[in-house]
N, C-alpha and C positions, 0 to 999 in steps of 0.2 A: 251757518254751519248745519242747521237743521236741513237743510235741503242742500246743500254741496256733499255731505255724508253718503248720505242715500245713494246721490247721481254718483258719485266714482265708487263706492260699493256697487253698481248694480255696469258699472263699466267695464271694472276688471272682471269681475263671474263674468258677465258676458261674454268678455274676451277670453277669457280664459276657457268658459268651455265650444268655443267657436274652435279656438287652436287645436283643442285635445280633439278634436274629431278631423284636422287635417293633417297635425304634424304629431307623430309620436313621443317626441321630445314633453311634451306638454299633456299626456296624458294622462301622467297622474296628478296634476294639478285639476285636472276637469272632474277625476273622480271624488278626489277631496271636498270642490264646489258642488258636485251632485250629492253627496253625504251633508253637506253644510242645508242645500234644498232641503232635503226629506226632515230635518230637524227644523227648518221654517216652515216645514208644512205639517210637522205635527203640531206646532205650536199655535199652528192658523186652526188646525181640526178642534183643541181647544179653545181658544179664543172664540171659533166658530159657534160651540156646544154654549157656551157663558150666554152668548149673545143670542141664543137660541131662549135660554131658560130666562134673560133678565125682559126680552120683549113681550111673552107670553105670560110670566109672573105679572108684571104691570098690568097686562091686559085683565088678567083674573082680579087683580087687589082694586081694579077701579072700576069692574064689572061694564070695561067695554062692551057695545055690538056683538055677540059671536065668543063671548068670553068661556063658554063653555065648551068650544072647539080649541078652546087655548088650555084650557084646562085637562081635555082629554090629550092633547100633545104633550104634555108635559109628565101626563100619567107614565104616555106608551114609551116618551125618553125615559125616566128614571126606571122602568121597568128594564127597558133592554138595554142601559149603560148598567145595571148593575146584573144583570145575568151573564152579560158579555165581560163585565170583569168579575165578575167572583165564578163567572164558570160553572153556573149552578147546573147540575146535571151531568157532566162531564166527565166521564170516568179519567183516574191517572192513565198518562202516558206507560205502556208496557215498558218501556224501555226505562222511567223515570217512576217507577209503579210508587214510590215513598213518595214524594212529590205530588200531593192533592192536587195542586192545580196547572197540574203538567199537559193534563188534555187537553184537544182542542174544543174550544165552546160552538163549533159547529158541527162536532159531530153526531150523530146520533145518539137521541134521549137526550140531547143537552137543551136547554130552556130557549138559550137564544139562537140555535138552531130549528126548533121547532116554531120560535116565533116568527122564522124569515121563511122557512118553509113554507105555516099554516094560515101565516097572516101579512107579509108583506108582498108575497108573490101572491096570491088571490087578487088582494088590492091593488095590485099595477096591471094586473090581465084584465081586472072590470073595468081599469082606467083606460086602459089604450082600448076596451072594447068600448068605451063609448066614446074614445076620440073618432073611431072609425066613422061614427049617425054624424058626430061634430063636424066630420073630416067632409063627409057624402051633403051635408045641409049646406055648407059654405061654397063648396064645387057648386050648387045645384043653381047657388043666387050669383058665382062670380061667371061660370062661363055663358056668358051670353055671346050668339052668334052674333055680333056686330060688324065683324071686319073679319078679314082673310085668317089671320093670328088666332081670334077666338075661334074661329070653326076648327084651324087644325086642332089648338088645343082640345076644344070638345070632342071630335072623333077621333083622336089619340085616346085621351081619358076613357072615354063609350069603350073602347076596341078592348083596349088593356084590360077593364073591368069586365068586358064580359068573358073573354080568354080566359079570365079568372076564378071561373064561374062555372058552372052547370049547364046554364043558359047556354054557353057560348057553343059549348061541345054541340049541344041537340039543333043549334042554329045552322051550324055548317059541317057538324058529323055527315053528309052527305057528301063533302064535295071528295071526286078521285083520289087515286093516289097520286096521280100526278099534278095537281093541285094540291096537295096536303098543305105544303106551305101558305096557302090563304085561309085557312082553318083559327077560327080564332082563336084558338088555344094555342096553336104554334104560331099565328100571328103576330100576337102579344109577346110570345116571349124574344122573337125578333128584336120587337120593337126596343122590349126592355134592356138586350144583351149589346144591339148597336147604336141605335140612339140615346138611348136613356146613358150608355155609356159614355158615347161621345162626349153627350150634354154632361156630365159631373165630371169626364176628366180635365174638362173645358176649366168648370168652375173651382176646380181641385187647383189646378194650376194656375188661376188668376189668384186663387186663398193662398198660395204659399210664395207668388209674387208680391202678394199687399204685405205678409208676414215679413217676409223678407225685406223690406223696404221699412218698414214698420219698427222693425229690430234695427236696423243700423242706425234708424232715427235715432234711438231713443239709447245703443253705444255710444254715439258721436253727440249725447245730449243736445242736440237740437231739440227733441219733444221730450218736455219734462210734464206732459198732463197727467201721467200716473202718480207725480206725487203731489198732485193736485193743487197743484199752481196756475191753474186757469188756461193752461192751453201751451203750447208749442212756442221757444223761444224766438 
């Protein structure tokens, strides 16, 4: 019962909001199962947060490796779960002005506003700025020109990157206007608008073929690995 539950619970939603986006008839049953979602998904946002605080707690109480990065985690959650729910900073809602904590906690001068302003977006722009050295270091060891494959790859990569660039302009800012188009700055963006396109509608469409094959499995319970039963029936 522990896994037959699951599988026909996870049959019917399925079907049912498959239906509600063909046949109108079945519409509001898909909406009912989309509201039923977001109430499993708040209760995963919790369960998530739990599981957050019990593997970092551990880590600090047995003074793991790195226990002090678990520790400042744990600081910056209970900081901004409790500013995000008591709103600290927050002025009432005008419209709701009796109501303390009718404003939103993102807006200005509220605590957890300024700490996604002042401190989570810094720390994702220094992150992606250094995935970019990460990004350029691992380019630099995989494209070796060994066969026909790697070279285009590398002078695709080379072209686009210097079109992107400064470099690229002062390299071929010379040529005509009737050459503009071989200009590595308009070259690149070619490359990016038709190939690059091609290439991800390519893969966009084999991702919602595998989805889609993927889902029916797992309607017509053929693959029950999600409830971790070791693999597909």
């Amino acid at each position: 019962m522990k896994r037959m539950i699951p599988m026909w619970i996870a049959i019917v939603a399925g079907f049912a909001m498959l239906f509600s986006a063909f046949f109108p008839v079945t519409e509001s049953l898909g909406e009912i199962f989309g509201d039923m979602f977001n109430v499993v998904a708040a209760i995963a946002f919790i369960l998530g947060a739990g599981s957050l605080a019990k593997i970092n707690l551990a880590k600090v109480s047995r003074r793991d490796p790195g226990w002090g990065y678990a520790a400042v985690t744990l600081a910056c959650f209970a900081l901004t779960l409790a500013a995000g729910l008591g709103k600290i900073g927050a002025a009432p809602n005008p419209k709701f002005a009796a109501l303390a904590w009718s404003g939103d906690e993102r807006a200005e001068g509220a605590l957890f506003g300024w700490i996604y302003e002042s401190a989570l977006v810094p720390i994702t722009s220094t992150m992606f700025a250094l995935l970019a050295f990460y990004v350029a270091s691992a380019a630099f060891r995989a494209f070796r020109a060994k066969n026909i494959d790697a070279i285009l790859l590398l002078s695709t990569a080379f072209i686009v990157l210097l079109g992107r660039t400064f470099a690229g302009v002062v390299l071929t800012g010379w040529f005509p206007d009737w050459a503009s188009g071989l200009r590595l700055e308009n070259f690149s963006v070619y490359i990016m608008q038709v190939f690059n396109t091609a290439g991800n509608r390519a893969i966009i469409i084999g991702i919602a073929l595998g989805v889609a094959a993927t889902s029916l499995r797992i309607l017509l319970g053929v693959d029950r690995s999600w409830m971790g039963t070791g693999g597909s029936k």
